[in-house]
N, C-alpha and C positions, 0 to 999 in steps of 0.2 A: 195427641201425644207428640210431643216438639221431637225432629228429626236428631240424629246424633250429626256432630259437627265432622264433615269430610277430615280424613289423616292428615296431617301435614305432610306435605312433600317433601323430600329429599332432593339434596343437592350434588351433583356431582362435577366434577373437575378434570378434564385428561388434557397430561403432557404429553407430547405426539413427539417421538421420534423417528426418523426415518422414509420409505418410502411411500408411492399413493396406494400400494395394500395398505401399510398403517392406516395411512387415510382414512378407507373403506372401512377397517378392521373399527375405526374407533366411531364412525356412525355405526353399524352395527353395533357396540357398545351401548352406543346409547338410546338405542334404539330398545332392544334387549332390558335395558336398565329403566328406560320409562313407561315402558308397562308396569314396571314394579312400583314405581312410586317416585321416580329421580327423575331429576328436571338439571336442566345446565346450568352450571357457576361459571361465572368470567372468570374467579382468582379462588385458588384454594384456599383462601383465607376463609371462605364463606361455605365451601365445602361440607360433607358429613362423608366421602369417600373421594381422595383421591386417585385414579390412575397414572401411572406410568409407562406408557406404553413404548415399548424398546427395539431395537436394531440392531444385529449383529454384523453387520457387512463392512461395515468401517472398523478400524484399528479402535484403541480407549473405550469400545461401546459399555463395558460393565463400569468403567472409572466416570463416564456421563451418568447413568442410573446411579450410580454412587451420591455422587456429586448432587444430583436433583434431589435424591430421596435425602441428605442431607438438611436438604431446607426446608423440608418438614418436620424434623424433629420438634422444634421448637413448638412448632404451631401442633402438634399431638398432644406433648405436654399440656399444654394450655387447655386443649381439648381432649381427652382422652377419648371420646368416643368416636372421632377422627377414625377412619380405617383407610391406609394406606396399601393399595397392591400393586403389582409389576407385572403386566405382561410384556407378550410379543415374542422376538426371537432371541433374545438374553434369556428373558424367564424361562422359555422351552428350554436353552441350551444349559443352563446352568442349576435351572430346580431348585434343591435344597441349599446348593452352593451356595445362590446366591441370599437365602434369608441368612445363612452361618454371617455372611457378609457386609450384613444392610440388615440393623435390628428394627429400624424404624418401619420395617416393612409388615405387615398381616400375614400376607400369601401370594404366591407367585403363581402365574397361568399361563398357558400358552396359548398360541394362536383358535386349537383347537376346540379350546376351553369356552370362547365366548359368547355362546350358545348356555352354556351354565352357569352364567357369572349369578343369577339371583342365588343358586345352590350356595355356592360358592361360598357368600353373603352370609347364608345360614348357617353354615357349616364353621365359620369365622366366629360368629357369636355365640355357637355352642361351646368354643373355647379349643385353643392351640392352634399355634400356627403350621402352613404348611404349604406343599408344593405341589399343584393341578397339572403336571406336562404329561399325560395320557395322550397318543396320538391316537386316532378316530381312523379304523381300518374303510383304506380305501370304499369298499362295497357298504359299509355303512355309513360313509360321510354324506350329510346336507347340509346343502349350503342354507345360508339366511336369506329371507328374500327381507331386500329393502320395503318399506310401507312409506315411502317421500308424502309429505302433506303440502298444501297449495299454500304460498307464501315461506317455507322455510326450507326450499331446494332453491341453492344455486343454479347461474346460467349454462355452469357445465357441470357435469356430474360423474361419479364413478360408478360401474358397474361390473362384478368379476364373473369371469368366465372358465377359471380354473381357480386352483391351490396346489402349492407342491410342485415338485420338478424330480421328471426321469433320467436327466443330466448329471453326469458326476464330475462337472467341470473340478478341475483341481483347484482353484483358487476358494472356490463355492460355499459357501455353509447350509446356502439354502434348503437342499434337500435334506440334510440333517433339524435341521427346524420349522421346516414348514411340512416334511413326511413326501411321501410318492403323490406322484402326479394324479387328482382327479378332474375331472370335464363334468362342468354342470351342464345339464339337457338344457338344450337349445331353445325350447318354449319357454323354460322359466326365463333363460335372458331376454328372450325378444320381449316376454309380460314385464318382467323389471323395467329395460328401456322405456316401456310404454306409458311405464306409470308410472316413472319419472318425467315423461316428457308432456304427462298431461297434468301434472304437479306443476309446471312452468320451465323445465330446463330446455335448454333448447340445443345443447353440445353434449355428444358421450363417448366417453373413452373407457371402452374395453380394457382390463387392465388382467394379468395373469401373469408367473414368473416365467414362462413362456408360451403366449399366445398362439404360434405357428404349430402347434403340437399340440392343440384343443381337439379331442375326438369324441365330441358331442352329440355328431347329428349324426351317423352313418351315412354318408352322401355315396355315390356310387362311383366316382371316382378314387375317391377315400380325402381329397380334400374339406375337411370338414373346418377349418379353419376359414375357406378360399366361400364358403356354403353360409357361413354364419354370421359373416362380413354381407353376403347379398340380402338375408331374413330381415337383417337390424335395419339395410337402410329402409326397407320397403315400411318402417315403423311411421305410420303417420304424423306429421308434426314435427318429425326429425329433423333440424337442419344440418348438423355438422356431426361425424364422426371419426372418431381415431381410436389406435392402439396402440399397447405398450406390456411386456416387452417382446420385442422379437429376439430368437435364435437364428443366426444366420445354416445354420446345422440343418434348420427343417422349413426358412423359407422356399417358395415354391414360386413357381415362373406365376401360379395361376393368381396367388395372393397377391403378386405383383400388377397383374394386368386390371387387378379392381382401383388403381388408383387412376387407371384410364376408365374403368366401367362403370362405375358406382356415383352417382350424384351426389351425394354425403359423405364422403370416404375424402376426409383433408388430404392434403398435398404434401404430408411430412411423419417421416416414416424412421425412428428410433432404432438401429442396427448396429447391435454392439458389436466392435470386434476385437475390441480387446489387445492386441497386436498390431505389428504389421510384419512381424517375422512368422513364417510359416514354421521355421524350429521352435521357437517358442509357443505357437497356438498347439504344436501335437507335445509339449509340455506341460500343457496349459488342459492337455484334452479335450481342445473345442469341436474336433471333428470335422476342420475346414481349414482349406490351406489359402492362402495370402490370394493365391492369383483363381480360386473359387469365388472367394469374398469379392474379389474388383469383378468379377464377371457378374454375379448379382446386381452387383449398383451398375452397372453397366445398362443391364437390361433393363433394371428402374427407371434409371433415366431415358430411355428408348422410349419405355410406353407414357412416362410421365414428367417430358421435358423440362419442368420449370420447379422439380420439388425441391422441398427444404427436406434437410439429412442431417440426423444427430447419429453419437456413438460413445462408446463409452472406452477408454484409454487407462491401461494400466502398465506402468512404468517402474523398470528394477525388480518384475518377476524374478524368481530363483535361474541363476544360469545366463540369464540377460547381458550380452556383447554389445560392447559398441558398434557392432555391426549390426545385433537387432534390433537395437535403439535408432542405428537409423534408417533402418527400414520399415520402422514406425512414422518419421518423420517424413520419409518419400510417400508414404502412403497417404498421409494427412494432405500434401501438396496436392495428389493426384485424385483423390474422391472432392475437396470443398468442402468438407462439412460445413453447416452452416453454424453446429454448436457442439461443441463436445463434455463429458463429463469425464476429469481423469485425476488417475485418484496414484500415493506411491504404494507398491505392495504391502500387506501387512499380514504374516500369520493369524490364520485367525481357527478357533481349535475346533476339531470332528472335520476339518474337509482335509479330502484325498493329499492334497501338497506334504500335509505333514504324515500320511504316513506313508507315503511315496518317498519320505526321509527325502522331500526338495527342501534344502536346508535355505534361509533365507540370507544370500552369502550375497547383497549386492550391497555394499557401502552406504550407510546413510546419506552421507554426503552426495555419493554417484546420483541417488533414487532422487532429492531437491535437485540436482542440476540438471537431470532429464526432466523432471518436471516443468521446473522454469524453462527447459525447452522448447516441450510441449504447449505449453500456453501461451508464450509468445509465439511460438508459431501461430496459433489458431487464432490468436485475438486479431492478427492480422489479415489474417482468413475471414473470419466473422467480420469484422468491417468491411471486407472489398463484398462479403456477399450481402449485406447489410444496406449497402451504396447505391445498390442495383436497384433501391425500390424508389429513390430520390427522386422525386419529379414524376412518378406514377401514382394512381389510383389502387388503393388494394381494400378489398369487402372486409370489413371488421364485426366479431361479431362481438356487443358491447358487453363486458362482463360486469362495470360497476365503477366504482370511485377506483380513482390510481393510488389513495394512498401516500406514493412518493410526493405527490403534488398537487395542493389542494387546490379543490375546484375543477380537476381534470379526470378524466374520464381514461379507462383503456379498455382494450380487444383484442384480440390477436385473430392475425392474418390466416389462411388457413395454411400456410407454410408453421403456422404457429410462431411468428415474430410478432412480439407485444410491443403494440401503437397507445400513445400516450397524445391525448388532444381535447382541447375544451367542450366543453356539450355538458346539459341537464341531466339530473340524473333518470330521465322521466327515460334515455336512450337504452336503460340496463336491459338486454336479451335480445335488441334489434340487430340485425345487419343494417350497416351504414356503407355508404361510400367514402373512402376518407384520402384527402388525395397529400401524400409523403412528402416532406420536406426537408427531412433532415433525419439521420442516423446517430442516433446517441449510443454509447457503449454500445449495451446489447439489446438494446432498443429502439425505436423507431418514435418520429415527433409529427402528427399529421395535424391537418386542418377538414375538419367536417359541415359541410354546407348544410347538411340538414341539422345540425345541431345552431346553427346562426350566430356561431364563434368560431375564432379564427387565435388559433393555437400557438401564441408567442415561440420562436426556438428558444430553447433552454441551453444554457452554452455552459 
């Protein structure tokens, strides 16, 4: 009796907005989604389910999901059996809103939903559209555990150690779309890392909306954060790790001393601080005053003289003086970041600001010209610390083609500054030696001996 012919596979497509949860959020997707029968499309065109997955943390974020789910219209039409959805932290925040909104949409899910997206599916084809933002009460939340296969994990990879935030910073949306903070057990992370790193990755970044506040392990200190940084390195086969993001609110001296103690623990460590006016952060609700924050990096740099230092800058908060715009600016001069992220204010709706009625009274105009402040200060800053590698050697760990320029190769430093320099592709997931030659923007231009090319500057 002749076999029946396997089902045809299905195609899936996702638009990634926003940050490396999305990332994470949208291999779990399809992780989730290829048990069922879906396999990856490079172009919706080819499609039988689009995703949109969304961001709420920037200003325009529903007028982007607009705007995308717009240019599928056409292609539904064509295909009616085409199913178009939206997650992420739009869809949580907005629900039914947003299908009233965006006809060409199926159904809207939220973060906590993608554990049921096959349901989901089903429930689509039974007929009527609709809205999944159900949030998954802390005590019953589980996480997904990644299943990485040999040959289709990248050289660095993501793996989460929370969801959710007990912070009600004023600016924030988060907590209202991602729900209260939970800590996933510490064994499933260290098994995840493990079995990504024997899938071939060989870099992991811990990723959580605030990491420093991970209460996983019970450690007896109560550092459980400063505990689960020591587990992952001791993960065989590991070469490199980082995290992201920290809270400077519940960094600790101990978390700090691991970038002195830990043989895997990169040399660059992401601290938002959002200010540099202490009137502003207790407006702001950070729970940390300007001359806490410089004692932090202070001591950083004590235990780990040569890090690289990022942060995140937001300029023409509610109430913002030109006095604490420049005391944003002294602060920028006085840490070196090596790179900053900064963004102008922007109401954004369910976080504290707006019903704290901080009315958003700083000038458009004001919010661009501290902006443009802001950036030209730091891009001057990121070149003088960018300069510093010119004429040294720094271990790169090889992630793949650059992309920008064919035939070249990059890695980044474990300060996290991406090196851009000729070699085979045969270098993808080694540490190389690669010795600097020149500083481009915000990148670096090397020459690698064991690649047996020698890395023109690019001018």
């Amino acid at each position: 009796m002749d076999s029946e012919p396997p089902a045809a596979r299905r195609r899936l497509f996702v638009q990634n907005f926003g940050c490396q949860m999305n990332d994470y959020d949208v291999e779990r997707m399809r992780e989730v989604l290829g048990a069922r029968g879906y396999d990856a499309a490079d172009r919706a065109e080819d499609a039988d389910l689009i995703v949109i997955n969304t961001c709420s943390v920037r200003e325009k974020a529903e007028a982007k999901v607009a705007s995308a789910a717009g240019r599928y219209r056409q292609l539904k039409a064509e295909r009616p059996g085409v199913m178009v959805a939206i997650g992420g932290c739009v869809a949580q925040q907005e629900g039914d809103r947003l299908l009233k909104r965006i006809p060409v949409a199926d159904f809207t899910f939220g973060p906590d939903q993608i554990p049921s997206l096959p349901e989901l599916l089903e429930r689509r084809a039974r007929g009527g559209r609709f809205a999944a933002t159900e949030v998954i009460e802390v005590e019953d939340y589980r996480f997904l555990s990644a299943e990485p296969r040999v040959g289709q994990v990248p050289v660095t990879a993501l793996v989460t150690i929370q969801k959710g935030c007990d912070n009600h910073c004023a600016f924030c949306v988060v907590p209202a779309t991602r729900g209260r903070e939970v800590s996933r057990p510490w064994q499933e992370v260290v098994d995840e890392v493990a079995r990504f790193v024997a899938a071939g990755a060989r870099e992991i970044t811990l990723i959580g909306q605030n990491v420093n506040s991970y209460h996983g392990v019970g450690s007896d200190d109560g550092d459980d954060f400063a505990e689960l940084l020591a587990r992952v390195d001791r993960v065989p086969g590991l070469k490199r790790l980082r995290y992201t993001t920290s809270h400077p609110h519940d960094f600790t001296r101990k978390v700090a001393d691991a970038f002195r103690d830990l043989p895997t623990l990169c040399k660059w460590l992401h601290l938002p601080v959002q200010s540099g006016s202490s009137r502003t952060l207790k407006r702001m609700v950070r729970d940390y005053t300007r001359e806490q924050y410089l004692a932090q990096i202070e001591y950083v740099k004590s235990v780990c003289p040569d890090i690289s230092l990022s942060t995140d800058i937001i300029v023409g908060y509610p109430g913002e003086t030109d006095s604490d715009f420049a005391e944003t600016l002294s602060l920028l001069e006085r840490v070196q970041y090596d790179s900053i992220y900064s963004f102008e204010y922007s109401e954004r709706p369910d976080t504290p600001a707006l019903k704290l009625a901080l009315r958003d009274n700083v000038a458009p105009e004001v919010k661009a010209e501290r902006l443009q402040a802001v950036q030209a200060l730091q891009k001057g800053i990121t070149e003088r610390r960018l300069s510093r590698w010119v004429g040294r050697e720094a271990e790169v760990l090889v992630e793949g083609d650059s992309g920008r320029y064919p035939g070249q190769l990059c890695g980044r430093t474990t300060g996290n500054e991406m090196v851009n320099f000729a070699g085979p592709p045969s270098l993808a997931g080694e540490m190389v030696r690669v010795k600097i030659v020149a500083a481009r923007g915000h990148t670096l231009v090397g020459e690698c001996e064991k690649s047996g090319h020698r890395l023109a500057v690019i001018g």
